[in-house]
VOPAGU-2260 file (C-alpha; in pm, 1 decimal, decimal comma):
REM VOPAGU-2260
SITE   aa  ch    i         X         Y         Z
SITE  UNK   A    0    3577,1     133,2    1285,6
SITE  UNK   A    1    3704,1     260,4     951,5
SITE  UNK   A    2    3629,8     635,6     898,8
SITE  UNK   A    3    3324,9     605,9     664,9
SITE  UNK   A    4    3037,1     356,4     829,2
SITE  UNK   A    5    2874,7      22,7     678,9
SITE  UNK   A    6    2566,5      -5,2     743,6
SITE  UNK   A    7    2329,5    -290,2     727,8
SITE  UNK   A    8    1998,2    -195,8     685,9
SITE  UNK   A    9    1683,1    -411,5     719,3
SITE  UNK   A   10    1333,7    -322,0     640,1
SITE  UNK   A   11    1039,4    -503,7     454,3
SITE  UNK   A   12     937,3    -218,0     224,9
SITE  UNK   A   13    1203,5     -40,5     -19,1
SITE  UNK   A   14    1151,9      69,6    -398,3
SITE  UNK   A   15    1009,1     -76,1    -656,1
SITE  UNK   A   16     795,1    -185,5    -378,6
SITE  UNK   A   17     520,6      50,2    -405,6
SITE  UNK   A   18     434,7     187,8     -40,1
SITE  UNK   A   19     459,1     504,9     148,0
SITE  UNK   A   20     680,2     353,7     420,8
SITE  UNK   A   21     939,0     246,5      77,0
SITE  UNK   A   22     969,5     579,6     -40,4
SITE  UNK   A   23    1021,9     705,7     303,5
SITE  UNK   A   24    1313,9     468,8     373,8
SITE  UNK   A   25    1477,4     540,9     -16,3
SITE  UNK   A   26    1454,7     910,1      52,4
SITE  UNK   A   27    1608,2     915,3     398,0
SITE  UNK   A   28    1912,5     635,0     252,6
SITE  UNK   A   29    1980,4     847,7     -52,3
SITE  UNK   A   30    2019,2    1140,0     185,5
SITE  UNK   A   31    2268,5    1000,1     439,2
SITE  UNK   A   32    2609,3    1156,3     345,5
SITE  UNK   A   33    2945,6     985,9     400,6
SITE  UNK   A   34    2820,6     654,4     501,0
SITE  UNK   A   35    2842,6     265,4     278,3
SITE  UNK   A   36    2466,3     135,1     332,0
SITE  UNK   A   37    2345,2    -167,1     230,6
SITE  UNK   A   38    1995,5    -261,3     252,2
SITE  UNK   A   39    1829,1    -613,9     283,0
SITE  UNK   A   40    1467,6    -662,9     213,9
SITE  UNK   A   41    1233,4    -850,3      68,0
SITE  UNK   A   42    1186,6    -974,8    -317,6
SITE  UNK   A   43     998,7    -700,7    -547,2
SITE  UNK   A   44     597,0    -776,8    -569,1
SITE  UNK   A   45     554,4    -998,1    -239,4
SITE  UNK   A   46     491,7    -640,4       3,2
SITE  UNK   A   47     262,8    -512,8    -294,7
SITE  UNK   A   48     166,9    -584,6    -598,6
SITE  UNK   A   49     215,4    -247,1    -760,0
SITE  UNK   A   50     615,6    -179,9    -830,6
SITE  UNK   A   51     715,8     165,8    -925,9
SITE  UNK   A   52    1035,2      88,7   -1145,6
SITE  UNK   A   53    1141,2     506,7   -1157,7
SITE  UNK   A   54    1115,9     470,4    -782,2
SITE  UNK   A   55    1322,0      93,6    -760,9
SITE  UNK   A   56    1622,8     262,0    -971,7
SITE  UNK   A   57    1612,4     596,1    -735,7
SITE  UNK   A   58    1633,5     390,2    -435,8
SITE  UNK   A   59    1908,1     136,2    -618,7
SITE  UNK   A   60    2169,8     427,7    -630,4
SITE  UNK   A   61    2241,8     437,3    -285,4
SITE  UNK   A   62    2631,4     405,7    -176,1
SITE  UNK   A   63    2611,9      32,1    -106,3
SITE  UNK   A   64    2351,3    -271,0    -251,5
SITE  UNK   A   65    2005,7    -349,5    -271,0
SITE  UNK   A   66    2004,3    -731,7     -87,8
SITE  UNK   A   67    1689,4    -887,4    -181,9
SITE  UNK   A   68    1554,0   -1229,8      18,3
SITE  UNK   A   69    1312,3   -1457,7    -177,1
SITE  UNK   A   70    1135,9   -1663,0      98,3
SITE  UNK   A   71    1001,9   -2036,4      22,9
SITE  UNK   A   72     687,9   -2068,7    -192,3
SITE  UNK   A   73     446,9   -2174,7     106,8
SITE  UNK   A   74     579,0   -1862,3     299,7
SITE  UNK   A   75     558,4   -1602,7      21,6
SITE  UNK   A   76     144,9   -1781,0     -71,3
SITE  UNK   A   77     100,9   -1716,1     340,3
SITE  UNK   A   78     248,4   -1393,4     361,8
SITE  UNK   A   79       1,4   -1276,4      95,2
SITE  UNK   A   80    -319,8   -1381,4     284,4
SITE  UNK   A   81    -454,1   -1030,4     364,5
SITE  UNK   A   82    -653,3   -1116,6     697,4
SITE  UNK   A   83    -395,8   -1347,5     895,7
SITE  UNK   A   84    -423,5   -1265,2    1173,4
SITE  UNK   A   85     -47,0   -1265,5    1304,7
SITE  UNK   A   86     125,0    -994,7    1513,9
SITE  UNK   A   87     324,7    -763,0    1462,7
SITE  UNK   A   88     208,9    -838,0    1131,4
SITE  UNK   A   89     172,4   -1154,4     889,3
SITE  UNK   A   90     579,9   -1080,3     758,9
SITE  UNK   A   91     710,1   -1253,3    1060,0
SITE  UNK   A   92     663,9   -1557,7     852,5
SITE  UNK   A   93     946,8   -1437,3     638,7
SITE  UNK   A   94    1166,4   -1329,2     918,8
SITE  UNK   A   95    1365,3   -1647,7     907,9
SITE  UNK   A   96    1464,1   -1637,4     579,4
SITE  UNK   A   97    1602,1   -1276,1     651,3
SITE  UNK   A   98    1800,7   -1309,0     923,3
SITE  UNK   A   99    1967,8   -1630,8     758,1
SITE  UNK   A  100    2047,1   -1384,2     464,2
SITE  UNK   A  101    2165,5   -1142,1     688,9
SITE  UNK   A  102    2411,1   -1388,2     923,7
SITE  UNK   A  103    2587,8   -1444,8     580,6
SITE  UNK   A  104    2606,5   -1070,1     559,4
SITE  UNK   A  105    2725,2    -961,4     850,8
SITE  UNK   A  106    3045,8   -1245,9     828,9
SITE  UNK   A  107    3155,4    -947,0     654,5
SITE  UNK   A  108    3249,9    -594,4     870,5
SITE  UNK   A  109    2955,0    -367,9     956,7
SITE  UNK   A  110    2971,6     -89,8    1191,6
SITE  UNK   A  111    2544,4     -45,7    1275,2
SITE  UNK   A  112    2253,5    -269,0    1216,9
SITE  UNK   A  113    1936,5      -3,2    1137,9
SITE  UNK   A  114    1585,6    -203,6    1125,2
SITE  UNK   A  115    1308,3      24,0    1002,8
SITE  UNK   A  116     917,1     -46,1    1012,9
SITE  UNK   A  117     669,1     -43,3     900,3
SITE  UNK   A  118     651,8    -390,5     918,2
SITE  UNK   A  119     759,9    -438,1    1245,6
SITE  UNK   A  120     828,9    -777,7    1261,0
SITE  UNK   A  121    1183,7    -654,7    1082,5
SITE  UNK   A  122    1306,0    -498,0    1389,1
SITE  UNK   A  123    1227,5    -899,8    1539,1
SITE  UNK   A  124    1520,9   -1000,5    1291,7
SITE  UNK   A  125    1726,8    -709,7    1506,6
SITE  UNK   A  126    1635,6    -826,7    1766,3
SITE  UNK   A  127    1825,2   -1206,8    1731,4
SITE  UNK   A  128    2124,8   -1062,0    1504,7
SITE  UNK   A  129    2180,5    -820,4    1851,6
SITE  UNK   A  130    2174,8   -1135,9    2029,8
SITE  UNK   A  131    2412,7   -1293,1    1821,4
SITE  UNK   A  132    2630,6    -994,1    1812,1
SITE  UNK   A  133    2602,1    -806,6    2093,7
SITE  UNK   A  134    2898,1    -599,4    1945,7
SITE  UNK   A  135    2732,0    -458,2    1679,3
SITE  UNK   A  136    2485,7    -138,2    1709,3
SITE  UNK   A  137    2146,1     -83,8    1649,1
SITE  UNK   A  138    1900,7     151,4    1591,3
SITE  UNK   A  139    1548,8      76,0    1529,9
SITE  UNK   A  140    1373,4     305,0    1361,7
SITE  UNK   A  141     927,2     324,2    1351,4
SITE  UNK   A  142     743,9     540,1    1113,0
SITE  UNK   A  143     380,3     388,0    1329,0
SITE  UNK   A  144     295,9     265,8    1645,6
SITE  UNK   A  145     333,3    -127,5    1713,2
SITE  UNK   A  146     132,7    -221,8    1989,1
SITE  UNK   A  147    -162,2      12,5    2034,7
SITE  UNK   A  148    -242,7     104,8    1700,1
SITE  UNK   A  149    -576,1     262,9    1684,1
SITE  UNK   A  150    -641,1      87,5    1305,3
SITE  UNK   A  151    -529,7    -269,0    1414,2
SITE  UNK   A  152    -757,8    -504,5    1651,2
SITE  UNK   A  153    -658,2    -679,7    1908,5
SITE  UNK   A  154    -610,5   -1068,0    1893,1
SITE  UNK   A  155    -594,2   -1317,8    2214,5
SITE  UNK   A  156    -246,8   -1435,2    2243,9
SITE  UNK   A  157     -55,6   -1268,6    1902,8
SITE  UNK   A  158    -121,7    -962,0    2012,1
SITE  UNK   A  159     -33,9   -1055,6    2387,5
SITE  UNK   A  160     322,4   -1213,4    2279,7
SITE  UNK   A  161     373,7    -903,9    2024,4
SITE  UNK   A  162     359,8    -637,3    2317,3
SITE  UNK   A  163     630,1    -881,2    2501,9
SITE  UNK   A  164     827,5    -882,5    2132,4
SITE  UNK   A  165     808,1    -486,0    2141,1
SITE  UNK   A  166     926,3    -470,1    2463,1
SITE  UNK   A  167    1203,1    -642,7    2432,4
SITE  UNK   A  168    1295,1    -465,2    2077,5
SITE  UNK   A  169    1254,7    -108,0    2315,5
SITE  UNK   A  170    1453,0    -268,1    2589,3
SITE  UNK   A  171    1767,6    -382,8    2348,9
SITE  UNK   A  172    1784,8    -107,6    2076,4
SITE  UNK   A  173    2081,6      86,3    2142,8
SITE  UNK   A  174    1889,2     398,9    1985,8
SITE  UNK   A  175    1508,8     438,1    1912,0
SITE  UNK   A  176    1435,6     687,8    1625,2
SITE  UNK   A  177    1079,2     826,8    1550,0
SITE  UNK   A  178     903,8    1105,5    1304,1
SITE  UNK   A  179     755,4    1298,6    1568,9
SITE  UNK   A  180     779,2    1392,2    1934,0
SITE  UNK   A  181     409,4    1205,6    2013,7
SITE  UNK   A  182     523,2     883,1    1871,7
SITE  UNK   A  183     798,7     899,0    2124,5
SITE  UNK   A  184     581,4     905,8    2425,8
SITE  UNK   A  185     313,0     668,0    2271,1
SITE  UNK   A  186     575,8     381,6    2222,3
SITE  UNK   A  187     804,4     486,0    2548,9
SITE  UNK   A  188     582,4     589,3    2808,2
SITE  UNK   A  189     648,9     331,7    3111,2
SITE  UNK   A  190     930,8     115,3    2899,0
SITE  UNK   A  191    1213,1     228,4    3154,7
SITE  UNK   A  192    1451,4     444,0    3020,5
SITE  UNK   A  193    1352,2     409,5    2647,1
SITE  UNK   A  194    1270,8     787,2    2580,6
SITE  UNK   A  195    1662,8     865,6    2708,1
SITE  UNK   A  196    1762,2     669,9    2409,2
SITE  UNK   A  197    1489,1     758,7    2170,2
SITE  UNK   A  198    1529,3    1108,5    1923,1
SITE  UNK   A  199    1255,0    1253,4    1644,7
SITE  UNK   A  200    1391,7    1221,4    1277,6
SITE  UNK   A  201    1104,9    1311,5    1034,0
SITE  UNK   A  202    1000,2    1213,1     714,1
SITE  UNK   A  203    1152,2    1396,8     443,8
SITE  UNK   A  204    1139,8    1488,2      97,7
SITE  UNK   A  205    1386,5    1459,5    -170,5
SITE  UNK   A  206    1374,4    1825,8    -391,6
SITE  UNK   A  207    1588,2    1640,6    -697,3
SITE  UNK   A  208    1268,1    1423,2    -753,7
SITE  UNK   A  209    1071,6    1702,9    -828,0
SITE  UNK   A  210    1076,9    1897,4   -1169,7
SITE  UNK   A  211    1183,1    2253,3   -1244,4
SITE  UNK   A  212     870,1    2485,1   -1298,1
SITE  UNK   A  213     836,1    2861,2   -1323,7
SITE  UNK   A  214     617,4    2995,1   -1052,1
SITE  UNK   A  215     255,6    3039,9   -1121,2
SITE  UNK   A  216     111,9    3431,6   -1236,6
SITE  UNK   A  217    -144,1    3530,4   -1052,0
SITE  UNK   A  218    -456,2    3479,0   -1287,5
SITE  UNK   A  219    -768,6    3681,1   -1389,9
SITE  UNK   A  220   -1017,2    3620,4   -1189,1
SITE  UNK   A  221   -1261,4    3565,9   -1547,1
SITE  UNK   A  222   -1387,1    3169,3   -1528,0
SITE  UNK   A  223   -1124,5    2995,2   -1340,3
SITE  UNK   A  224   -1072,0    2598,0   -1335,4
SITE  UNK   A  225    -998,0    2503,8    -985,2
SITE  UNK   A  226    -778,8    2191,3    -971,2
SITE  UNK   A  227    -729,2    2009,6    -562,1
SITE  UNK   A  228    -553,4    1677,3    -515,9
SITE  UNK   A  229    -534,3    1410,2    -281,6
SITE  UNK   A  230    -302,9    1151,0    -277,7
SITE  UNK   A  231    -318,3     847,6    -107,0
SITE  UNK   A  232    -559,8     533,4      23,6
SITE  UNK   A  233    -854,5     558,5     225,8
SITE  UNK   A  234    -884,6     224,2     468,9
SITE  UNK   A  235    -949,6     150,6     833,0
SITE  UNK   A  236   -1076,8     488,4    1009,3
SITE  UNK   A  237    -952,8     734,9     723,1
SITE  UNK   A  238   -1315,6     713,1     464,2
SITE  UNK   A  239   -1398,3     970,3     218,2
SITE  UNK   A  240   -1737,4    1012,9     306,0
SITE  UNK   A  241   -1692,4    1348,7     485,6
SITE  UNK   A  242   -1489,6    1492,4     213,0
SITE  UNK   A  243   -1849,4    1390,3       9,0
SITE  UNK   A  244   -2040,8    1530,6     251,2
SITE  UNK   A  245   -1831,0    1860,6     245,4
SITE  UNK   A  246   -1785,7    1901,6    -120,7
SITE  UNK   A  247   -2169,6    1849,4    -154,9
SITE  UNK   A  248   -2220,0    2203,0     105,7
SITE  UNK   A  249   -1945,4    2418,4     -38,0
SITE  UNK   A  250   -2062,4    2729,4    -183,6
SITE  UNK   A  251   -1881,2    2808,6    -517,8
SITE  UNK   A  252   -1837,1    3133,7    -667,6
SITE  UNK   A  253   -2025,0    3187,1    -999,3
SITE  UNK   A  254   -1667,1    3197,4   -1156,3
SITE  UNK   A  255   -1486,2    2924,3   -1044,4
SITE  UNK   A  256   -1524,7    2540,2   -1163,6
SITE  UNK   A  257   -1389,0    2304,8    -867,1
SITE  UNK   A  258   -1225,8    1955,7    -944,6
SITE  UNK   A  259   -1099,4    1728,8    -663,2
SITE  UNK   A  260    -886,6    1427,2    -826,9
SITE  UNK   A  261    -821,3    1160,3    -596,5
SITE  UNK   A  262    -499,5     890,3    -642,4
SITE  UNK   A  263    -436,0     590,4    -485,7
SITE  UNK   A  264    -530,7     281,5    -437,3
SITE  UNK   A  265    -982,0     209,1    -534,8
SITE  UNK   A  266   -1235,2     258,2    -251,2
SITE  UNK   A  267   -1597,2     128,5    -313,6
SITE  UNK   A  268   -1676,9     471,1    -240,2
SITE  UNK   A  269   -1537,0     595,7    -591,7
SITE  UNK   A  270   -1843,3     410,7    -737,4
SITE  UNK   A  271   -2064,9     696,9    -629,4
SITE  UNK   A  272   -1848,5     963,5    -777,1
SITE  UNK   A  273   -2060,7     973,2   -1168,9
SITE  UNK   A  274   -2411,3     999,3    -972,8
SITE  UNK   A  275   -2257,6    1264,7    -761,8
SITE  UNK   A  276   -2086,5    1461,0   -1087,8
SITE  UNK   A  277   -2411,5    1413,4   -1247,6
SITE  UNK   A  278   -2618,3    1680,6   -1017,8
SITE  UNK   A  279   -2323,5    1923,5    -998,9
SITE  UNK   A  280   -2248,0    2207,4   -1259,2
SITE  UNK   A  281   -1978,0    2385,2   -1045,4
SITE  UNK   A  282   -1757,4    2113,5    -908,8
SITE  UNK   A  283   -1650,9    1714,3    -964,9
SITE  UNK   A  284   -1479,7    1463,2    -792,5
SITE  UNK   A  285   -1256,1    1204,6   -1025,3
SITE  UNK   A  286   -1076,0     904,2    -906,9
SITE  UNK   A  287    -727,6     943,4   -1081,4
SITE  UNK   A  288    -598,1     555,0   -1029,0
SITE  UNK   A  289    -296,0     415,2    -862,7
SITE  UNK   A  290      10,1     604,6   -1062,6
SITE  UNK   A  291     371,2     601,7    -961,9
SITE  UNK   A  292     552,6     852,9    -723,7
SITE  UNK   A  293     744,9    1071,6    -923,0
SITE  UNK   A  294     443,1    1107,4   -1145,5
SITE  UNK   A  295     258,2    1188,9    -836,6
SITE  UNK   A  296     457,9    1427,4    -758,0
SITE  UNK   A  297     414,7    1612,2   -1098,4
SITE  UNK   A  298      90,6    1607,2   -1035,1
SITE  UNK   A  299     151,4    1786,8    -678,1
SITE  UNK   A  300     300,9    2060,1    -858,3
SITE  UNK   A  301      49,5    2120,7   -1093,9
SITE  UNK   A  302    -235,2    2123,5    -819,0
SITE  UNK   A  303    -423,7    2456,5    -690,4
SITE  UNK   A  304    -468,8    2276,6    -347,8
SITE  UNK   A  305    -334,4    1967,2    -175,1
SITE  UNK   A  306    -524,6    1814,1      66,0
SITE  UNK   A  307    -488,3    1545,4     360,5
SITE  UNK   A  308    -717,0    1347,3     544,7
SITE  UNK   A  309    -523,0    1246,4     849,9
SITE  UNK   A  310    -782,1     984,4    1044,3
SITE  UNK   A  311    -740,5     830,3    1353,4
SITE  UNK   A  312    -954,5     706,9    1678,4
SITE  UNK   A  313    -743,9     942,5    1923,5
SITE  UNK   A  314    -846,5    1259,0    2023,6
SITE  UNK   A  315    -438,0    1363,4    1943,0
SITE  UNK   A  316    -296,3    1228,2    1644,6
SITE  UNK   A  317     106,8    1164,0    1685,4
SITE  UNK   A  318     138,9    1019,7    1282,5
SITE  UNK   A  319     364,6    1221,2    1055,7
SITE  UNK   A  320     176,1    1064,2     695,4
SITE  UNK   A  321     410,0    1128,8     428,0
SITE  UNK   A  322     219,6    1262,1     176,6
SITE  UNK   A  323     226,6    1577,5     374,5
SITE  UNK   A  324     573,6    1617,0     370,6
SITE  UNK   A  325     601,6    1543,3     -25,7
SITE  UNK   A  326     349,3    1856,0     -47,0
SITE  UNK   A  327     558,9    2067,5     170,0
SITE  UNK   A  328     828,2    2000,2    -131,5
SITE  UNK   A  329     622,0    2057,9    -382,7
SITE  UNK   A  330     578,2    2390,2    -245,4
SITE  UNK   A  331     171,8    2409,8    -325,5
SITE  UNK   A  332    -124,0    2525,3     -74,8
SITE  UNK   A  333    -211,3    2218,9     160,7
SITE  UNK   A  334    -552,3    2164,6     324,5
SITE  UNK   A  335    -507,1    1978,2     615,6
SITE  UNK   A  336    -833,9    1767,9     733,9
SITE  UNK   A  337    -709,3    1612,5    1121,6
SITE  UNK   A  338    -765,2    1622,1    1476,3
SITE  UNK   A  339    -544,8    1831,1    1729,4
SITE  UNK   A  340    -137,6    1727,4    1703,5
SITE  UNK   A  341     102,8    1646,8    1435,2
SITE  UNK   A  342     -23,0    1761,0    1100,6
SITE  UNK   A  343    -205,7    2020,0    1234,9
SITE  UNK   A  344      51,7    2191,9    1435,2
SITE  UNK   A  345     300,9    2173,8    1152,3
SITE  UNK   A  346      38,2    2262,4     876,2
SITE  UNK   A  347     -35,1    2609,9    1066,6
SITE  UNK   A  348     340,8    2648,4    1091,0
SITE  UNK   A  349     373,6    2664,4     711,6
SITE  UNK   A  350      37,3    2925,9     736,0
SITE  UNK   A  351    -181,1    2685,0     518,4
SITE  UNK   A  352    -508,6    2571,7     595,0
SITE  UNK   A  353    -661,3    2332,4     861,7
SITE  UNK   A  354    -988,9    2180,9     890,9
SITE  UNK   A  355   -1200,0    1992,7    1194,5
SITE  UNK   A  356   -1209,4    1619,1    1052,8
SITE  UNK   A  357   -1523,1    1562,9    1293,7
SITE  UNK   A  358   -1673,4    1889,4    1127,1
SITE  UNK   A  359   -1831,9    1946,1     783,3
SITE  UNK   A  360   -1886,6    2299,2     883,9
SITE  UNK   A  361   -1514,2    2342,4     936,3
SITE  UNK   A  362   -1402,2    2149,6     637,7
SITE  UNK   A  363   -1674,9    2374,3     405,9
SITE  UNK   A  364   -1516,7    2706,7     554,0
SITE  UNK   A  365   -1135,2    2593,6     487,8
SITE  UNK   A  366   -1243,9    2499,2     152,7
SITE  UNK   A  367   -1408,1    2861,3     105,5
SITE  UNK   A  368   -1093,0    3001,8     204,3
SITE  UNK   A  369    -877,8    2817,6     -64,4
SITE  UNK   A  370   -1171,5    2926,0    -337,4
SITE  UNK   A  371   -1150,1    3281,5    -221,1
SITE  UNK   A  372    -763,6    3303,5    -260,3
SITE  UNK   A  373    -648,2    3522,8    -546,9
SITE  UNK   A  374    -298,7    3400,6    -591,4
SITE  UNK   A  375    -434,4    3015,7    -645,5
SITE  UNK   A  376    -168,3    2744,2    -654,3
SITE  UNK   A  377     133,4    2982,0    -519,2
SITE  UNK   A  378     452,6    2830,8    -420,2
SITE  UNK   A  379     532,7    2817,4     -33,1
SITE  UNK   A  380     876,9    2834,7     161,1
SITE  UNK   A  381     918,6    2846,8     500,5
SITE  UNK   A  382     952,7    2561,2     772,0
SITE  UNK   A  383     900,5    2361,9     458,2
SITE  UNK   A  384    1312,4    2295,6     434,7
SITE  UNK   A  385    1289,3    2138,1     770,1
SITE  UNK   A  386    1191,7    1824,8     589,5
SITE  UNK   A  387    1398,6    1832,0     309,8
SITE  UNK   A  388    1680,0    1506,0     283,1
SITE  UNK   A  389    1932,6    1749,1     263,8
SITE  UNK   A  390    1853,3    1814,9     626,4
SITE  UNK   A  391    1707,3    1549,1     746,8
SITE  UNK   A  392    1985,8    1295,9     583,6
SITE  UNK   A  393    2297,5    1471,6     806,6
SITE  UNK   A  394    2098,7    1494,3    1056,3
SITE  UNK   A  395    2074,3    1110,7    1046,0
SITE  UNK   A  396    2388,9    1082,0     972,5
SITE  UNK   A  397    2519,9    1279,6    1297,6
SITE  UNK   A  398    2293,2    1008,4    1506,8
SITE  UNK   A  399    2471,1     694,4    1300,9
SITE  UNK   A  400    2836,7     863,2    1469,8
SITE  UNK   A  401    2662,8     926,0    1794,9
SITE  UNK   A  402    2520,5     561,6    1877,6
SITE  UNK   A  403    2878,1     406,1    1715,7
SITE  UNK   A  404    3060,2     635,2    1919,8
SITE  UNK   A  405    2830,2     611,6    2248,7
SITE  UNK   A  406    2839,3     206,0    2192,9
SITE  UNK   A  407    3229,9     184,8    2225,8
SITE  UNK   A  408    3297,7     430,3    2472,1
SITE  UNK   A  409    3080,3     261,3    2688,7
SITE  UNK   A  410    3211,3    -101,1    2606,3
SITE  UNK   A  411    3615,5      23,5    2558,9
């Protein structure tokens, strides 16, 4: 091995593609010091049909090359069927086309093979490159559960064969890497030694994607506009309808006008939002649209309050959602609507504001809270830095030595 590491590095979602789990992956890459990455995915517009061009030349200036594999026509026109029902997830379709792409690659000299999901069906083209080349490292990395998901249903036989695919992915990884300590145990509990092998990475945030801005005076307390955000879609178990519900009970001071902008992808919900504005005088909820991240995260910066809705069916929530970390760099309030675990332990470590998801009482009294604040929309730093890149990308970078180094020593 040469000094600096190449790195291949395969995952289905990467900028322009316009998803969470790309901007999580283009963040963490651009972070990584000291290291030659390439990354192989799949064309622009067949993940998602909203591209965020800012974002696709962000995550382009990595130390390496964007590889990008066009399936055939009758695979891309299947891949795009929203409700096939395949497991780990309808990309496995395009999995063959990838891992002929990256055969080609690898003819040339790489030190670690890094699969990252979501989707998961990359880490599947990991799993027959390792068997191929049983010399080469790996380290599979999962930003969500694969089998066990509370927001996917089961199906007879895909889903069967997908918990054998997992296992074997868990079994042959060299290293497993995950955002938070509960998604460890949820995906290694009772896979054999997989939690030896397995270490917590989080999400991060990248501070040169934000802009300069002087920090917010405190204000008169005369008639103040109120301005909360939420970024982000609402699908499977995560709804709006208790943020409705609570934003309907809130009592608002005889001073303050409250706005709640929402952005992100359209829920039928949003329809309702003019007959609800239309009985209000105090407050108003506005769907902003689908808008790219950078702007986004403008728009973080300007906001008086930042709030997530983290949703799921167990009474412990292990997801890390990234949205939360891109508020902890912009540095704003955040209001925190979740069940015991992730979010809500690190949201009280930053001393901002949590909320009962299964309580409109408890959402109404956070939200009084926020109102009642005189310093509105004040910067925040504390355990915030723990999720900047320019900790989390060594960090990274210290594990990419550690499973090369482990690998030969125990193979010399």
């Amino acid at each position: 091995m040469t000094q600096i590491p190449r790195i291949l590095v395969i995952g289905y979602c990467y900028p322009p593609t316009a998803s969470p789990e790309a901007f999580v992956s283009a963040k963490l890459l651009r972070n990584i010091p000291d290291c030659e990455i390439d990354v192989l995915t799949l064309e622009d517009g067949l993940v998602s049909d909203f591209r965020d061009a800012e974002m696709g030349e962000y995550g382009s200036k990595i130390n390496g090359n964007v590889i990008k594999v066009s399936p055939p026509r009758l695979i891309k026109w299947l891949c795009r069927l929203p409700r096939l029902p395949l497991r780990p997830d309808r990309w496995l379709l395009a999995n063959h086309s990838v891992r002929k792409r990256a055969v080609e690659l690898l003819a040339d000299r790489y030190d670690l093979l890094v699969t990252r999901s979501q989707y998961h069906s990359a880490h599947l083209v990991g799993l027959k490159l390792k068997a191929m080349r049983p010399d080469l490292p790996w380290i599979a990395c999962f930003s969500d559960p694969w089998s066990k998901a509370d927001h996917q249903t089961d199906v007879p036989l895909f889903s069967y064969l997908s918990r054998n695919l997992e296992q074997r992915v868990l079994k042959n990884a060299d290293h497993l890497v995950f955002p938070t300590k509960g998604l460890l145990r949820h995906m290694t509990e009772d896979k054999d030694n997989a939690a030896l092998k397995s270490s917590v990475i989080p999400h991060c945030f990248d501070p040169s994607l934000y802009q300069e801005r002087p920090h917010r005076q405190t204000l008169s307390r005369s008639k103040l506009q109120y301005t909360w955000r939420i970024f982000g879609s609402f699908y499977g178990n995560r709804q709006p309808d208790i943020l409705l519900q609570s934003l309907r009970k809130i009592r608002i001071p005889n001073n303050i006008f409250l706005t709640i902008e929402i952005f992100g992808s359209y829920h039928d919900t949003y329809g309702r939002f003019k007959a609800f504005n239309n009985t209000q005088k105090d407050r108003r909820i506005v769907y902003g649209g689908q808008i790219s991240h950078k702007s986004a995260l403008s728009l973080m910066q300007d906001s008086d309050l930042l709030i997530v809705i983290d949703s799921t069916d167990n009474q412990e929530s292990f997801y890390l959602p990234s949205k939360i970390v891109d508020y902890f760099g912009s540095g704003k309030p955040v209001l925190s609507i979740c069940r015991p675990g992730t979010v809500k332990q690190i949201t009280q470590e930053r001393g901002d504001l949590v909320a009962d998801i299964d309580s409109a009482d408890s959402i109404c009294n956070s939200m009084e809270i926020a109102l009642s604040r005189t310093h509105k929309g004040e910067r925040k730093i504390n355990s915030t830095l723990n999720f900047a890149g320019t900790i989390v990308g060594p960090k990274f970078r210290s594990l990419i030595q550690k499973t090369i180094d482990d690998y030969h020593n125990e193979y010399r």
